[in-house]
C-alpha positions in Angstrom: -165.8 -11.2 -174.6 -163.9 -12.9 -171.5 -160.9 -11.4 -169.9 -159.0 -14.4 -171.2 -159.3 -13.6 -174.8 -158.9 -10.4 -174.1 -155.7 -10.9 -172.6 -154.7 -13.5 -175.9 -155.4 -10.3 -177.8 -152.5 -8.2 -176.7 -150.2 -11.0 -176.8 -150.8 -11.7 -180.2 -150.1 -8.0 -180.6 -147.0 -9.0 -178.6 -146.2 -11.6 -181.6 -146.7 -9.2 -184.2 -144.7 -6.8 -186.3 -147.7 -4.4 -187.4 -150.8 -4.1 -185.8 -154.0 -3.4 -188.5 -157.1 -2.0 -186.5 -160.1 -2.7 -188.4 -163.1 -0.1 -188.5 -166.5 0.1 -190.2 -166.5 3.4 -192.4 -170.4 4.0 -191.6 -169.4 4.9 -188.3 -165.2 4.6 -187.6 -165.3 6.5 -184.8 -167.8 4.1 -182.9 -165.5 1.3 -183.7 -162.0 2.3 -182.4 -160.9 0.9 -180.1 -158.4 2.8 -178.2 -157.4 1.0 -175.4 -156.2 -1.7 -178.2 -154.3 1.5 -180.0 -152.8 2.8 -176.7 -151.5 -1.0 -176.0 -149.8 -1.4 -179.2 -147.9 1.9 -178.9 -146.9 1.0 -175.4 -145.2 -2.2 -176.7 -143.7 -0.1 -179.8 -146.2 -1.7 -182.6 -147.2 0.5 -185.3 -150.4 0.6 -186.4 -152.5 0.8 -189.5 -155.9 1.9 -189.3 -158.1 0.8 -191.9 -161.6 2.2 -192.7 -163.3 -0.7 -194.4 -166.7 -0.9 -196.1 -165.8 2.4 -198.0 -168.2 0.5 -200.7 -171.0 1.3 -198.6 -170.6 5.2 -197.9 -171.5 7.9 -199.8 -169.2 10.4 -201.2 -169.6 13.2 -199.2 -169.2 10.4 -195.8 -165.8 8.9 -198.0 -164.6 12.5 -197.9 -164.9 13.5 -194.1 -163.3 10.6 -192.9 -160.5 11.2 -195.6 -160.4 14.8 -193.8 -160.8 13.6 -190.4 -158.0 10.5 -190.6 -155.7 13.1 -192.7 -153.5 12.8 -189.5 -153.3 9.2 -188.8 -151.7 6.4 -190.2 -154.8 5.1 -191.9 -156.0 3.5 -195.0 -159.3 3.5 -196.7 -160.3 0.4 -198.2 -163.0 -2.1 -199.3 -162.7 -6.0 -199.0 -165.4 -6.2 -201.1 -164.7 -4.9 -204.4 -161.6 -4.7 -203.4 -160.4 -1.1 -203.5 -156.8 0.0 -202.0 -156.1 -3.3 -200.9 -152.5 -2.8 -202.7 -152.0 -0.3 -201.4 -152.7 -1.6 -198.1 -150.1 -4.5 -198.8 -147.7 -1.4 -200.2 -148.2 0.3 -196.6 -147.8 -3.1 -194.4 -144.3 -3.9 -196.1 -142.9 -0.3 -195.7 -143.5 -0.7 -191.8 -141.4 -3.4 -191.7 -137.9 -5.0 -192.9 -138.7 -8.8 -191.7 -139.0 -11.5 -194.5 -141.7 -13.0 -192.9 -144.4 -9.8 -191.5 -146.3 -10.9 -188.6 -149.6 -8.9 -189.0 -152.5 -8.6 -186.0 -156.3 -8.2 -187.3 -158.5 -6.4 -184.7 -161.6 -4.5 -184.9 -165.0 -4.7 -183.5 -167.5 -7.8 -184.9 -168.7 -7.6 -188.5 -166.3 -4.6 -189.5 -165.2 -6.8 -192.0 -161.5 -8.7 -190.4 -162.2 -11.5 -192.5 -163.2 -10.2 -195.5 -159.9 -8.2 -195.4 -157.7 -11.1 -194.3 -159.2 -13.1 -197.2 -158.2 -10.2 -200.0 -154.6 -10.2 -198.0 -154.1 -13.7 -197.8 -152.8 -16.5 -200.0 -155.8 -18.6 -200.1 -158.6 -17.0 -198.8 -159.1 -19.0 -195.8 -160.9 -16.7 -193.0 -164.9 -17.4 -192.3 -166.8 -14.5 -193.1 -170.6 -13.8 -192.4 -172.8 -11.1 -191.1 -173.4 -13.1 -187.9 -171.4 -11.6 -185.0 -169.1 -14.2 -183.7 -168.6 -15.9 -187.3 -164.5 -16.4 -186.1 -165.0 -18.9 -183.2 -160.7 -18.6 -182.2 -157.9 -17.7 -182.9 -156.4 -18.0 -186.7 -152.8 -18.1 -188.2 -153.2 -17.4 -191.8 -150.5 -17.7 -194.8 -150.9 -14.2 -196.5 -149.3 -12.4 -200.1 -145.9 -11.3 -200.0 -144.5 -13.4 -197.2 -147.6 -12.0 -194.4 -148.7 -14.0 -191.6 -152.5 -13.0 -190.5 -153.4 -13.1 -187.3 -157.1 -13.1 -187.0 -159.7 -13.3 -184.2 -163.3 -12.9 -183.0 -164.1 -9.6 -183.0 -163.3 -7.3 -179.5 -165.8 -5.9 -177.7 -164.4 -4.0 -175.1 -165.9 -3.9 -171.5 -166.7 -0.5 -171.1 -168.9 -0.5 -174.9 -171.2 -3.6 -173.7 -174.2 -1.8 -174.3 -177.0 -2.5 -176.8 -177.0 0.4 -178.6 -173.5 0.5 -179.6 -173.3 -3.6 -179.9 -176.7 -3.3 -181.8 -175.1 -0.6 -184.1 -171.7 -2.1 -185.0 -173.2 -5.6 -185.5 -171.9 -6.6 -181.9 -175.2 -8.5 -181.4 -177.3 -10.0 -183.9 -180.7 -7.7 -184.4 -182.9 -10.7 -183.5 -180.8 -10.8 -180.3 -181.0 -7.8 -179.4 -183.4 -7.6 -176.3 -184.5 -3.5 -177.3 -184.2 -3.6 -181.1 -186.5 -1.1 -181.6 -184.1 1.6 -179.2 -181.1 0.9 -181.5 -183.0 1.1 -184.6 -184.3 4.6 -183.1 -180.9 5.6 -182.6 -179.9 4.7 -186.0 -182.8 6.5 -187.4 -181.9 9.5 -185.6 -177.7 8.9 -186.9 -179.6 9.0 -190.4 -181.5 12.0 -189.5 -178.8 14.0 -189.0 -176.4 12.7 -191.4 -178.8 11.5 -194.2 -182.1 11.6 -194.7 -182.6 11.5 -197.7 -181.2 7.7 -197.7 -183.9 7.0 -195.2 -186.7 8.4 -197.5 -185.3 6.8 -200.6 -184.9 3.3 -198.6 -188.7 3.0 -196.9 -190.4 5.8 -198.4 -190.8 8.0 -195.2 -191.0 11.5 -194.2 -187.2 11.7 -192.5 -189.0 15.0 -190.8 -191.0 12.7 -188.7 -189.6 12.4 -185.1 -187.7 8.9 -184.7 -190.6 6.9 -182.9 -192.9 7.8 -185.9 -190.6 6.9 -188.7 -190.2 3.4 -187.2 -194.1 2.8 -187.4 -194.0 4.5 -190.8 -191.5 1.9 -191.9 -193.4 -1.3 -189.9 -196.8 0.2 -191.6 -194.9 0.7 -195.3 -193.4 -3.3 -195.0 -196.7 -4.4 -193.8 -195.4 -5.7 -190.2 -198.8 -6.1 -188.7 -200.1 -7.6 -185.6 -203.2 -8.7 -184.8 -205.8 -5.4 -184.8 -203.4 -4.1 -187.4 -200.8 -3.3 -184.6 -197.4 -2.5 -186.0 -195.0 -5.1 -184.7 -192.4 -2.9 -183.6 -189.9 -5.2 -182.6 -189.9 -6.7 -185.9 -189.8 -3.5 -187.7 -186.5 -2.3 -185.8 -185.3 -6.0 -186.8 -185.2 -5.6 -190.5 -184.1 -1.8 -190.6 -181.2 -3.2 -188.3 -180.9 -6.0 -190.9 -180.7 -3.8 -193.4 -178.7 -1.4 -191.9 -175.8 -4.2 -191.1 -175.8 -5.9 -194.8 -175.2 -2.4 -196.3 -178.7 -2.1 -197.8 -179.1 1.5 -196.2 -176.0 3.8 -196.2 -175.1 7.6 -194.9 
């Protein structure tokens, strides 16, 4: 992300009346971004944080975040199904007396902005993909109840350019990703210690197996060969990342 935007960023924050920071419930602590929470406050914007993708969670993941966002203005939703999204809207208009609510969209790439801003808006006008980089500028966007959507491409701040945490949050497209098969170690070893069970259930492996292994368990399992019956590594890590970012395998 360029200065530039980031700069555009706050000012839209500037424009607005609310402030709605978007995070990934598979991992909403990896996808806050705090500089952008620290700026709003400093130019006296409150600030709704909402856990989306709660379709994609377990139960047990659903309830620690519930626990560990007890304190915090925050709301769990899904712009999928949709789930909460009223009460959302319910939340948005209490934090504000105007007519017209000026409301800022801002999360990480691919934790679901435009999704949201479609299930808040009037018409449903927000591009939405699994791509990183799917909003190309910045949108102003007619939405229910007299809300005005601002939406943009997805913030990456300067200090969280690395591939692991871009490959995890969808940052960087998997086939982009110059060390796939690192992040998709990492996120084997997330799984590990969080669920394993999904990880057995998902590619029939031993979630016992040290992280390395299980990735050549998974690349033998899907038949990702090379020539000599070489596991293609790369390509392995490519489709659990895949997976992993379309919500086919879930803590």
């Amino acid at each position: 992300m360029k200065k530039g935007f980031y700069l555009l960023v706050k000012e839209m924050i500037r424009k607005s009346d609310i402030v709605l920071e978007v995070l990934d419930a598979r991992m909403p602590e990896l996808t806050r971004i705090r500089d952008i929470e620290s700026y709003a406050k400093s130019v006296g914007r409150p600030l709704i944080i909402v856990v989306n993708k709660s379709d994609i969670i377990s139960r047990a993941a659903l309830e620690k975040i519930r626990e560990g966002y007890s304190g915090l203005e925050a709301c769990i939703v899904s712009s999928k199904k949709p789930h909460n999204i009223r009460e959302l809207l319910i939340r948005i208009k209490q934090k504000s007396s105007r007519q017209k609510i000026r409301v800022a969209v801002i999360g990480y790439p691919n934790t679901g902005k435009s999704s949201l801003i479609n299930r808040l808006s009037a018409h449903g006008k927000a591009k939405t993909g699994t791509e990183s980089g799917t909003t190309k500028g910045m949108q102003l966007i007619s939405g229910k109840g007299n809300l005005m959507l601002f939406d943009s491409p997805g913030i990456v701040p300067f200090q969280d350019r690395d591939s692991i945490r871009l490959g995890l949050v969808a940052g960087v497209s998997p086939e982009k990703l110059k060390d796939a098969d690192i992040v998709a170690m990492e996120l084997i070893r997330i799984f590990k210690n969080s669920n394993p069970g999904a990880m057995e259930k998902a590619y029939g492996v031993d979630a016992s197996l040290d992280p390395y292994d299980i990735l050549l368990e998974i690349g033998k399992n899907m038949k990702f060969l090379r020539k000599k019956a070489e596991i293609d590594e790369r390509r392995t890590a490519v489709h659990i990342l895949t997976d992993w970012h379309k919500g086919k395998i879930r803590l």
